[in-house]
C-alpha positions, -999 to +999 in steps of 0.1 A: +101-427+583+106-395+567+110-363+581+085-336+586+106-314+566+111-335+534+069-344+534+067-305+536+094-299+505+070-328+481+039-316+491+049-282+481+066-294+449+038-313+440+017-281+446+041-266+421+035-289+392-005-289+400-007-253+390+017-256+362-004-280+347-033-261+358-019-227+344-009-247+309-046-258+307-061-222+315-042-209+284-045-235+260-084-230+269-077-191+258-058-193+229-067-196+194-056-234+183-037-233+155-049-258+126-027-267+095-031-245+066-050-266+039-037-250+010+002-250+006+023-240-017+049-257-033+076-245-056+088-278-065+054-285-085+057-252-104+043-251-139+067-236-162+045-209-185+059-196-213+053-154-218+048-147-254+067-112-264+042-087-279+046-071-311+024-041-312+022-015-284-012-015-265-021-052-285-028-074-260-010-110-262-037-134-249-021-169-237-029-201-210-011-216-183+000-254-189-032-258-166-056-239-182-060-203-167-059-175-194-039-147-189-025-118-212+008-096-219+008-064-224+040-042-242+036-003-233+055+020-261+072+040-234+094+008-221+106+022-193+109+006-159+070+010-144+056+014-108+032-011-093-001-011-108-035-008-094-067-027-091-103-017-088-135-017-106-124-045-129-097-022-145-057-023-143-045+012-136-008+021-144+014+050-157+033+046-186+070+048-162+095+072-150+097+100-178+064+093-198+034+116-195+009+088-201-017+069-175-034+042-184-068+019-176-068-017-190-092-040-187-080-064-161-104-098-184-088-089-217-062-064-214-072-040-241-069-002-230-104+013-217-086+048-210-057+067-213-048+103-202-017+123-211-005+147-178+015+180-184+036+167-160+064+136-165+062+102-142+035+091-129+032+076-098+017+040-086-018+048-081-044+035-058-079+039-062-113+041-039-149+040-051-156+055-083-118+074-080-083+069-091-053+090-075-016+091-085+011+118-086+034+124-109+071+128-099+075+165-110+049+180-088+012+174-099-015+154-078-048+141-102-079+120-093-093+106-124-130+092-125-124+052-127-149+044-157-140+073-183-106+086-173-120+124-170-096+140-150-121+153-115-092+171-105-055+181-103-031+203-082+002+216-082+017+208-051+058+208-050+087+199-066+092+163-062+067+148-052+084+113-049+059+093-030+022+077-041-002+093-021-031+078-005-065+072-001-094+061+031-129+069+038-132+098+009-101+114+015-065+118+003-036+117+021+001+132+004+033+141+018+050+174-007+074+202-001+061+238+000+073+271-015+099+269+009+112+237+005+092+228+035+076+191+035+034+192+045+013+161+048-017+174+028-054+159+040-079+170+008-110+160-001-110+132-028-135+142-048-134+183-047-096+185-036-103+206-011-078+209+016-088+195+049-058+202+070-017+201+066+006+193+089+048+205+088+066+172+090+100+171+094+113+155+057+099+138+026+079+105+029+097+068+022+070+058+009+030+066+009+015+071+045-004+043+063-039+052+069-059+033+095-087+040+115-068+051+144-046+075+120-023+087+096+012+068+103+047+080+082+081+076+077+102+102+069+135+099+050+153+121+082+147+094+108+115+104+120+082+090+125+046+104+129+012+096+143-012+119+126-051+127+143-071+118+117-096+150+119-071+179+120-040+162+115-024+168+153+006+150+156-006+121+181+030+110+184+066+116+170+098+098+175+135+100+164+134+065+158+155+061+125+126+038+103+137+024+069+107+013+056+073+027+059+049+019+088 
């Protein structure tokens, strides 16, 4: 027969395993299940698409993909590398690259230019755009919104010289990191559509890139190690840390 001691040791293994089991159950139950994605994709069914090389600055090239979507290729008369362009309101918005003084608005079906501004200062920024607004920078010191549909400029500041990051934009309001009159870097909170200034807060460097706007606040990188957590509503520094990021938030 066995001994009381070894009936004790399986009864308390088997009591074990029970609530494993039971335990592997109970969060199964909670989590999400996980479902194959239904649309993959799959570089080794790639259509090849030929780009046709435009002629004529600002004349649209229109062609189609071996499957049948349109598409169209544009040849800006700066040619000069360009930053990422923009998307809203059924427009493409994009400066002309580092060194031009030109901003454009294409039409995102057909390609042709709706707008285009010349700035007083050079390189304009990537820009972003909310509502009826689009906001960029240019690298030697100005900030401008434009109004999306005509290109009129609404308004423009001179911050600081560089300003080498895009700014940003939530909820009616623009965020942008610049250095002062004494080579001191400010995020700047302004009102998009008046540029009036909101708050400013001393940070400790320039921006790597634009700040990250959430609802919960205004998160940045700067190019000295250190990281911020901005309030939001007056621009209180929620958090800062001496944690050496390389990339924005």
């Amino acid at each position: 027969m066995p001994r009381i001691d070894e009936i004790t040791k399986q009864q308390e293994q088997k009591q074990r395993y029970t609530r494993h089991e039971t335990g592997k159950a109970q969060r199964a139950q909670r989590e999400p299940q996980q479902t194959e994605p239904t649309d993959r994709l799959n570089l080794n069914t790639a259509l090849t698409c030929p780009i046709p090389t435009p002629d004529t600055p600002l004349k649209p090239n229109r062609f189609e993909t071996p499957d049948g979507k349109p598409g169209w290729v544009v040849r800006l008369p700066e040619e000069r590398p360009l930053a990422t362009p923009a998307f809203g309101n059924g427009k493409l918005f994009l400066g002309g690259g580092y060194g031009s003084y030109s901003f454009y608005a294409l039409d995102l079906l057909t390609g042709k230019v709706d707008w285009q501004i010349h700035t007083k200062d050079d390189g304009p920024t990537a820009a972003v755009v909310e509502d009826e607004f689009v906001a960029f920078n240019t690298e030697s010191c100005t900030v401008i919104v434009c109004e999306v549909k005509t290109g009129r400029v609404v308004w423009q500041e001179w911050l600081g010289d560089p300003l080498m990051a895009q700014p940003a934009v939530k909820n009616g309001k623009l965020y942008i990191a610049y250095p002062n009159r004494q080579h001191q870097h400010q995020l700047l909170c302004a009102d998009l559509a008046t540029g009036r200034h909101l708050w400013e807060q001393p940070i400790t460097g320039d921006v790597i890139s634009a700040p990250v706007v959430t609802d919960q606040g205004v998160y940045l990188a700067c190019l000295d190690g250190t990281s911020f957590c901005l309030d939001l509503k007056d621009g209180a520094v929620r958090w800062q840390r001496r944690d050496g990021p390389r990339s924005h938030p």
